[in-house]
C-alpha positions in Angstrom: 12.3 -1.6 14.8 15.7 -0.8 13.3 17.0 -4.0 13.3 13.9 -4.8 11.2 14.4 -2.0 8.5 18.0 -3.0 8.0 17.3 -6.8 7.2 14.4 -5.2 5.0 16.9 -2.7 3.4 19.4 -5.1 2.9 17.0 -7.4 1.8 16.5 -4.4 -1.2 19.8 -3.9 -2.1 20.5 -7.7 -2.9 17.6 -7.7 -4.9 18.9 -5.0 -6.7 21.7 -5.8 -7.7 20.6 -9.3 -8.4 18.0 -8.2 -10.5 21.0 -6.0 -12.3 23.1 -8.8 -12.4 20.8 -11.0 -14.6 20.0 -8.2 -16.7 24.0 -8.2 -17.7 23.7 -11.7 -19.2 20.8 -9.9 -21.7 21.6 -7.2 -24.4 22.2 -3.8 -22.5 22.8 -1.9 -26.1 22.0 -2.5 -29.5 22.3 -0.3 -32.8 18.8 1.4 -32.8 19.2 2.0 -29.0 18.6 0.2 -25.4 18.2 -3.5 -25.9 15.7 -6.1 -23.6 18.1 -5.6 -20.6 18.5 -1.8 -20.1 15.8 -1.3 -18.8 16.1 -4.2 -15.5 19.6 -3.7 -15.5 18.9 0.2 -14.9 15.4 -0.3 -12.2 17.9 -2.9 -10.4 20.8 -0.3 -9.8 18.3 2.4 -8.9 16.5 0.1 -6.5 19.8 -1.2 -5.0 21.0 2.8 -4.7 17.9 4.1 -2.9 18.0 1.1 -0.5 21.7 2.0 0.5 21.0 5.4 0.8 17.8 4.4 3.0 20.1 2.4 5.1 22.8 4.8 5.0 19.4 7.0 7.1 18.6 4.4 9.4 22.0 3.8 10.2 23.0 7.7 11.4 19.6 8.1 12.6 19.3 8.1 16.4 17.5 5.1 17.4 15.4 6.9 20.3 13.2 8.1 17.7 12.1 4.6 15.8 8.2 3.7 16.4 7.8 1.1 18.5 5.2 -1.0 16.8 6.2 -2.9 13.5 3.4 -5.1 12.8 -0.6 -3.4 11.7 -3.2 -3.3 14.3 -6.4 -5.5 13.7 -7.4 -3.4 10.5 -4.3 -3.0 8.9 -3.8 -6.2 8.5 -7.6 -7.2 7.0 -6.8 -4.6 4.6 -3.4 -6.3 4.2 -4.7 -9.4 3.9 -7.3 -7.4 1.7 -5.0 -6.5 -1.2 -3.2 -9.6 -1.3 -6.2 -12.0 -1.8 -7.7 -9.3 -4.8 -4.4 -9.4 -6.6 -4.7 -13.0 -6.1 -7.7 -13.1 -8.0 -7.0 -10.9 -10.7 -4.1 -12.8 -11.4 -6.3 -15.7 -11.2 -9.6 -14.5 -13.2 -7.8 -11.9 -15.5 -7.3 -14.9 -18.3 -11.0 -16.3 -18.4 -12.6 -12.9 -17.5 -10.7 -10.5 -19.5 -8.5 -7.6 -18.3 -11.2 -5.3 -18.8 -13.8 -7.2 -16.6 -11.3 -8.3 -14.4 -9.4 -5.0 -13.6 -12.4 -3.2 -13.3 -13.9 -5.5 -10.2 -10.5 -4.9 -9.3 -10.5 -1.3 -8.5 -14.3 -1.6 -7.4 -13.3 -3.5 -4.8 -10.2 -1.7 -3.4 -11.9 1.3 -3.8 -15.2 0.3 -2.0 -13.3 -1.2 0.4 -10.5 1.0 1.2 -11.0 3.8 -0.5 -14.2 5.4 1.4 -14.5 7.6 -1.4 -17.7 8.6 -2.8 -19.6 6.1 -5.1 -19.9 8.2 -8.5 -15.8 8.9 -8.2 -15.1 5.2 -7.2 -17.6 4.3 -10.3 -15.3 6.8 -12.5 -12.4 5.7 -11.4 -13.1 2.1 -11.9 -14.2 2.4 -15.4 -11.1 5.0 -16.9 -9.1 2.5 -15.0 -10.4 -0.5 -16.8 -12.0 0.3 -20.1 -9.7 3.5 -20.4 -6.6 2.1 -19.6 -7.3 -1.4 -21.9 -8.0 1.3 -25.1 -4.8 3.1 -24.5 -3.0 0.2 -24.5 -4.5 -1.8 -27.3 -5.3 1.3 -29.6 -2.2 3.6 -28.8 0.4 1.4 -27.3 -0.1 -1.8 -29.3 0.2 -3.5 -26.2 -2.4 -6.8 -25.8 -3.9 -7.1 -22.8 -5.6 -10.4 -22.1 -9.2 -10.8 -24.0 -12.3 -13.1 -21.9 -12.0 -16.7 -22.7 -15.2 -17.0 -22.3 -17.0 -16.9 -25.8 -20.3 -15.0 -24.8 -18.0 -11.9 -23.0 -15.4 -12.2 -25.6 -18.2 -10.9 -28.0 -19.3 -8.3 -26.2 -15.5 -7.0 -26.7 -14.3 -7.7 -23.5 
């Protein structure tokens, strides 16, 4: 199990400081403030600092006291495999659908399915998710989020 955190630690801290790396070769500065790669240049050094100092805890952490089992039982891994295959789709549906459609089935379904919550707070949750989250970014953020393709959705506004 240790050996397992340290290749997945390590693993981290390259992609840090890979990911800070590139951002060098963009604009870090510029004369109204941070340029296009501050802001990868700064989430790679803080991702590449927190993985050394979680290695630095595995590594002066007595090993008697790592869990035994690495891999999910049986249910972990369907809602593993859960997760994946829904971001899958949204990636895959959010263009034709919409963002709004899309993201909402989205959270539907994690919730439904991992959530256990009840059904009028997953129903809340799915919609200010969705249709709350698209208005804040079209109306306050100027930030366009991807409309249906599909003409007959595309009039409704979604």
């Amino acid at each position: 199990m240790r050996n397992a955190y340290l290749v997945i630690g390590t693993g981290f801290v390259v992609v840090g400081l890979y990911a800070a790396w590139e951002a060098l070769g963009m604009t870090l500065f510029t004369e109204i403030g941070p340029g296009s790669g501050f802001f990868p240049f700064s989430l790679g050094v803080i991702l590449a600092g927190l993985s050394m100092v979680w290695l630095i805890g595995i590594i002066a952490r007595p090993t008697e006291g790592a869990g035994q089992d690495f891999l999910p039982q049986r249910a972990g891994v369907g809602r593993i495999a859960a997760i994946v295959v829904s971001l899958f789709l949204f990636a895959l549906l959010a263009d034709t659908l919409g963002f709004q459609l899309t993201m909402f089935v989205f959270l539907l379904f994690l919730l439904v399915v991992l959530g256990r919550q009840n059904p009028l707070v997953t129903l809340h949750i799915s919609i200010v998710g969705s249709f709350g989250i698209y208005y804040v970014f079209k109306n306050w953020l100027d930030v366009q989020l991807p409309a249906s393709s599909i003409e007959f959705l595309r009039n409704l506004g979604l």
